[in-house]
PABA-929003 format. One record per residue: residue number from 1; y, x, z of N, C-alpha, C in turn; chain. Coordinates in steps of 0.02 Angstrom, whole numbers. Layout:
# PABA-929003
<node num="NUM" n_py="Y" n_px="X" n_pz="Z" ca_py="Y" ca_px="X" ca_pz="Z" c_py="Y" c_px="X" c_pz="Z" cadena="A"/>
...
//
This chain:
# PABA-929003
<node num="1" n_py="-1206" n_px="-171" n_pz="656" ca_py="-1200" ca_px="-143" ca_pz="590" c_py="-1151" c_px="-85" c_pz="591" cadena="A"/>
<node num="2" n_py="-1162" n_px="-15" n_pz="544" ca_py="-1094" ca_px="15" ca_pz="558" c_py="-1098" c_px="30" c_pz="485" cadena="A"/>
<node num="3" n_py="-1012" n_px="49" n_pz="494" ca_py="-996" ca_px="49" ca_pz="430" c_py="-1019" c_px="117" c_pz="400" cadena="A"/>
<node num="4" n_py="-984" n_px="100" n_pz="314" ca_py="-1001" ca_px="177" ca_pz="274" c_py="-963" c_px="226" c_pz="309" cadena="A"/>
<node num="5" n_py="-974" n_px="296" n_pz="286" ca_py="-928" ca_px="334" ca_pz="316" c_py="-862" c_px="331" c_pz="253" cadena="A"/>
<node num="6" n_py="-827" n_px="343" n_pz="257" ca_py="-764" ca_px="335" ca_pz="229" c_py="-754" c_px="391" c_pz="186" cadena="A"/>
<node num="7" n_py="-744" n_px="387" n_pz="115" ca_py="-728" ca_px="452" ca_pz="94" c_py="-679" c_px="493" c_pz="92" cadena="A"/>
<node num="8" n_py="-704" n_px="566" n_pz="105" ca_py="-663" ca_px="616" ca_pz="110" c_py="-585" c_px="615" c_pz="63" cadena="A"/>
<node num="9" n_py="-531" n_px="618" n_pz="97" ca_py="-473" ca_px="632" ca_pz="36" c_py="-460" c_px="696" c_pz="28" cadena="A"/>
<node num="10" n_py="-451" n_px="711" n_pz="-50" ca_py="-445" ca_px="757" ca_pz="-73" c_py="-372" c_px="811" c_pz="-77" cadena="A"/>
<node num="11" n_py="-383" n_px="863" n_pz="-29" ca_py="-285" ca_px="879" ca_pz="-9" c_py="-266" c_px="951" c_pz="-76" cadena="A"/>
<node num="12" n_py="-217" n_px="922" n_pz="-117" ca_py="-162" ca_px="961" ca_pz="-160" c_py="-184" c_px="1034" c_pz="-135" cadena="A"/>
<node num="13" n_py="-177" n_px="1054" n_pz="-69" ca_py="-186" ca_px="1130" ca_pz="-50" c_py="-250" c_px="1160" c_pz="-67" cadena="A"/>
<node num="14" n_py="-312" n_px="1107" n_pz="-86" ca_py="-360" ca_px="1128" ca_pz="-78" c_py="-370" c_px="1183" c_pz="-131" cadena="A"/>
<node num="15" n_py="-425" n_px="1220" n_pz="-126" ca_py="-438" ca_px="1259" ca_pz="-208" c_py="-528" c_px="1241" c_pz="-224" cadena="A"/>
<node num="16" n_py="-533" n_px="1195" n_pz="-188" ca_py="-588" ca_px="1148" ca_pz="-245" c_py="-550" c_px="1103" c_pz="-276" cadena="A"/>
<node num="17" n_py="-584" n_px="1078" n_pz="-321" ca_py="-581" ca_px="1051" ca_pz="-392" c_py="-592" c_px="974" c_pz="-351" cadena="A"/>
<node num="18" n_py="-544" n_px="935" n_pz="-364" ca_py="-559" ca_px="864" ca_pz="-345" c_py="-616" c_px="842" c_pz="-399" cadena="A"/>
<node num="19" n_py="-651" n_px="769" n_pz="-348" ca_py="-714" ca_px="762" ca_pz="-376" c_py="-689" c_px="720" c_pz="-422" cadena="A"/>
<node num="20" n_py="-732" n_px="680" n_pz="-464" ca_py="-733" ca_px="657" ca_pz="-539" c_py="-774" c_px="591" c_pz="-526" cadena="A"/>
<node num="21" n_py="-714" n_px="538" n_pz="-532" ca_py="-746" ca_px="465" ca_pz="-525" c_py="-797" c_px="469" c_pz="-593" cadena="A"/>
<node num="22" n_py="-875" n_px="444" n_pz="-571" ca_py="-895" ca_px="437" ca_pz="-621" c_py="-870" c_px="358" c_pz="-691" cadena="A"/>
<node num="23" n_py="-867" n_px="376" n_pz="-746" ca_py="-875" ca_px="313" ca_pz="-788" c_py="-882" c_px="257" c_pz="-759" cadena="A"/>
<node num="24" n_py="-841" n_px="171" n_pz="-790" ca_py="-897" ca_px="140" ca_pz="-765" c_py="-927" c_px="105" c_pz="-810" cadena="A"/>
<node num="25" n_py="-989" n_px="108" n_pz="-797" ca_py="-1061" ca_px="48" ca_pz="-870" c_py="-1016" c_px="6" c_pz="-902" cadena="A"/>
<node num="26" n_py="-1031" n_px="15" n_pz="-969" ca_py="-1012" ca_px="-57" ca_pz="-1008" c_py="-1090" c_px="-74" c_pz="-1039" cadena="A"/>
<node num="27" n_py="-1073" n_px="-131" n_pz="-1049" ca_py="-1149" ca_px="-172" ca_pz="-1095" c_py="-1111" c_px="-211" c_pz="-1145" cadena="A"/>
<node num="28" n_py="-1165" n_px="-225" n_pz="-1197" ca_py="-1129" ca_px="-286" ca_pz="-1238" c_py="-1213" c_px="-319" c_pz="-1244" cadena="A"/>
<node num="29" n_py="-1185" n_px="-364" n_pz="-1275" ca_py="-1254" ca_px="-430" ca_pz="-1285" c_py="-1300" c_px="-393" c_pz="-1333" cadena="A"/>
<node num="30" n_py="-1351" n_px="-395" n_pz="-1322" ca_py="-1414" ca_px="-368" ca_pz="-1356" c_py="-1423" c_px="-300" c_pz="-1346" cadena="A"/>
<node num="31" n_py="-1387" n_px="-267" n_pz="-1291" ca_py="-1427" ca_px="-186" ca_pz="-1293" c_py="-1485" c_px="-208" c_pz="-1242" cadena="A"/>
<node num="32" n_py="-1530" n_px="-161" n_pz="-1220" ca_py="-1596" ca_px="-160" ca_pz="-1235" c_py="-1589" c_px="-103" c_pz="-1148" cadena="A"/>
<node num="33" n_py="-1592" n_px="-142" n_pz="-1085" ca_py="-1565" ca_px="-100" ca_pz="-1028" c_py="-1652" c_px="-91" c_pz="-992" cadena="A"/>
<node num="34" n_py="-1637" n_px="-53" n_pz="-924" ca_py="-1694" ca_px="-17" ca_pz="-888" c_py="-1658" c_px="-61" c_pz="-831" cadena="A"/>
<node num="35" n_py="-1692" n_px="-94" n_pz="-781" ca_py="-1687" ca_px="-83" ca_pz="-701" c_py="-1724" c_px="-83" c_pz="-651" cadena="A"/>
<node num="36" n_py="-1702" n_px="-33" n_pz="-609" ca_py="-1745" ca_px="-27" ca_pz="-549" c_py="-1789" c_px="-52" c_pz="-543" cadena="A"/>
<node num="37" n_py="-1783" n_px="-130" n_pz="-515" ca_py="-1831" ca_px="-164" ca_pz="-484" c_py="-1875" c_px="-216" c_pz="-537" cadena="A"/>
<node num="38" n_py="-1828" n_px="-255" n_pz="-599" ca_py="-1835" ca_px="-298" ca_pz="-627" c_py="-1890" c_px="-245" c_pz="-697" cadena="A"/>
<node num="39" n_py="-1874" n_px="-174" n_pz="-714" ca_py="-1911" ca_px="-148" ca_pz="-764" c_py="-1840" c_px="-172" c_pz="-833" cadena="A"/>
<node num="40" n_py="-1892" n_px="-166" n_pz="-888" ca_py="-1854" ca_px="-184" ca_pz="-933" c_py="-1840" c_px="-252" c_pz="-984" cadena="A"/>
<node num="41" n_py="-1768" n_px="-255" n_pz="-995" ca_py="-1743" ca_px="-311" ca_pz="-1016" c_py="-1709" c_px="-312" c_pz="-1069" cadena="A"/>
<node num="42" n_py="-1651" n_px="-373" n_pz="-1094" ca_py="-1614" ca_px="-352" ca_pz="-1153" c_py="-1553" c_px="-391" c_pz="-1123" cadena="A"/>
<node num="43" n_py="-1507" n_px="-376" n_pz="-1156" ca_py="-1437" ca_px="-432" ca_pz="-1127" c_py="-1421" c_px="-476" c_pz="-1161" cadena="A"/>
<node num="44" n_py="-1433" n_px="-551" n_pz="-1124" ca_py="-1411" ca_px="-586" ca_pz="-1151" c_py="-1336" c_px="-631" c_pz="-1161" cadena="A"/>
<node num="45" n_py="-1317" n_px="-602" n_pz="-1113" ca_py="-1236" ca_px="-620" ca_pz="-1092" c_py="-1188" c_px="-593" c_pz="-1028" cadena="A"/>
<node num="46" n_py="-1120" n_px="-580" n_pz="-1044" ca_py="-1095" ca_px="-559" ca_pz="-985" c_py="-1031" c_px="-589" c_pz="-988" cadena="A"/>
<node num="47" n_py="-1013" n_px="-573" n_pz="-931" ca_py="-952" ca_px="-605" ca_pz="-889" c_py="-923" c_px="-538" c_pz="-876" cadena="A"/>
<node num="48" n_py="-851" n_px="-550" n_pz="-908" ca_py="-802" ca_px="-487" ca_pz="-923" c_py="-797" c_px="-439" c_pz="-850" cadena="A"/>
<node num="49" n_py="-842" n_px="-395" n_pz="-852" ca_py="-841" ca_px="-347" ca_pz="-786" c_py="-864" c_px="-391" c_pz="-732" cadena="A"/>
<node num="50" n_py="-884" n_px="-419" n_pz="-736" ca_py="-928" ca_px="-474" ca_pz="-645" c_py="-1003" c_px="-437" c_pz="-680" cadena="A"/>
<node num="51" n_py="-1016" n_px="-479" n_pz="-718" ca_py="-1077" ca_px="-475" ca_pz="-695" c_py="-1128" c_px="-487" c_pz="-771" cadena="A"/>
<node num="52" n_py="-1176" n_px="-458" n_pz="-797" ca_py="-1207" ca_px="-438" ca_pz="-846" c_py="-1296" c_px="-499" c_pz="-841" cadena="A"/>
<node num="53" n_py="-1297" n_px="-555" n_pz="-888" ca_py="-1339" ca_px="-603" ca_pz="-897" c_py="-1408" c_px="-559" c_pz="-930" cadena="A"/>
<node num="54" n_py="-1475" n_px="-541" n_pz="-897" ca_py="-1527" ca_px="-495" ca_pz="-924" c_py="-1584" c_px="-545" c_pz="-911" cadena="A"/>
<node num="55" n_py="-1611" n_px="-548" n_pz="-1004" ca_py="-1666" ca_px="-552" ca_pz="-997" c_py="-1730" c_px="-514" c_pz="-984" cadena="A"/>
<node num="56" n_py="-1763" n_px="-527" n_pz="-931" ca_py="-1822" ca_px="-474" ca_pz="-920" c_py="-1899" c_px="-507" c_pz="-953" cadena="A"/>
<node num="57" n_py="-1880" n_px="-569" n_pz="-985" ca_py="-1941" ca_px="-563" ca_pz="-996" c_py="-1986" c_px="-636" c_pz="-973" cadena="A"/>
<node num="58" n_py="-2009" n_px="-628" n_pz="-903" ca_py="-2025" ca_px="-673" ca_pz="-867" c_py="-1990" c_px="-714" c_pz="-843" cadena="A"/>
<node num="59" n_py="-1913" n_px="-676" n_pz="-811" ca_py="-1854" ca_px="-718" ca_pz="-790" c_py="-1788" c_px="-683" c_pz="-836" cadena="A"/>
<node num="60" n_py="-1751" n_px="-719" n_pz="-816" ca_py="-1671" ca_px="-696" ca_pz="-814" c_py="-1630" c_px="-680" c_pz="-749" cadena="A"/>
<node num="61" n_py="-1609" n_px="-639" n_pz="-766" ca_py="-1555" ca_px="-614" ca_pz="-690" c_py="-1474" c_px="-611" c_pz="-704" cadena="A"/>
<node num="62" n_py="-1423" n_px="-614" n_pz="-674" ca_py="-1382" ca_px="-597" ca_pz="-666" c_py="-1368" c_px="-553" c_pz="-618" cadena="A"/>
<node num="63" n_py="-1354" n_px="-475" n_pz="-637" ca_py="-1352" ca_px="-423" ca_pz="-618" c_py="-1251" c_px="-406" c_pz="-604" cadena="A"/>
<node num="64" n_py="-1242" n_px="-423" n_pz="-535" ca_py="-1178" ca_px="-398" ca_pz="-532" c_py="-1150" c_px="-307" c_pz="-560" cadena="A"/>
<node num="65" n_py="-1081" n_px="-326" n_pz="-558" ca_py="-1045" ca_px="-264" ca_pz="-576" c_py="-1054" c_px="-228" c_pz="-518" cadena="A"/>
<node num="66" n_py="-1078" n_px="-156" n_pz="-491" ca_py="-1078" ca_px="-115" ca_pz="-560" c_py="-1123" c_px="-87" c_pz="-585" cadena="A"/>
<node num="67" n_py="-1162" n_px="-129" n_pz="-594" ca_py="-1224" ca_px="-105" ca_pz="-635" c_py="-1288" c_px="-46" c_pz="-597" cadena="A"/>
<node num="68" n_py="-1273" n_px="-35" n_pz="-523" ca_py="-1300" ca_px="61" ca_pz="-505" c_py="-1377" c_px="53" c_pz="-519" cadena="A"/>
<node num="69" n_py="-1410" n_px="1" n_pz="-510" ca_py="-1467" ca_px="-3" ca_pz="-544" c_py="-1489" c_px="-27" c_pz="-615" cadena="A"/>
<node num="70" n_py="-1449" n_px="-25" n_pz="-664" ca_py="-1474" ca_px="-24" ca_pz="-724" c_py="-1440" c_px="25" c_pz="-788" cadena="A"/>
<node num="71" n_py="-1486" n_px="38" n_pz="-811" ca_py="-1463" ca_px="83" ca_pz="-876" c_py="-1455" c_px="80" c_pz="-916" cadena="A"/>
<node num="72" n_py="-1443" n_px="79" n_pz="-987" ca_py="-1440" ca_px="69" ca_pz="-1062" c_py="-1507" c_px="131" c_pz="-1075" cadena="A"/>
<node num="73" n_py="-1544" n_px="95" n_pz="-1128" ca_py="-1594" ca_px="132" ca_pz="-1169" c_py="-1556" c_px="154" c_pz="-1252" cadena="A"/>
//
């Protein structure tokens, strides 16, 4: 297995613009989300930053933090 590559640190001297952690997802119970693989669902419960309870429908998932495959509609 090898690892990620490690990200670049950003040096004071530079004269680019350090990059910009994106946001991170919040949900609350009943928004109405997109994912990848599962399609679309609604929320039925979450666990404070772990992990977001989605109904899709056919099943339910628990979708860990941080969310990179699902969206808010």
């Amino acid at each position: 297995m090898q690892k990620p590559p490690a990200s670049k640190r950003h040096l004071p001297t530079s004269p680019f613009k350090a990059p910009v952690a994106p946001d991170p997802k919040h949900f609350a119970v009943g928004d109405q989300v997109t994912h990848d693989m599962y399609g679309l669902g609604r929320v039925v419960g979450m666990e404070d930053g772990i992990a977001a309870l989605v109904d899709f429908g056919s099943t339910q998932m628990r979708v860990p933090s941080p969310y990179a495959k699902m969206t808010k509609l």
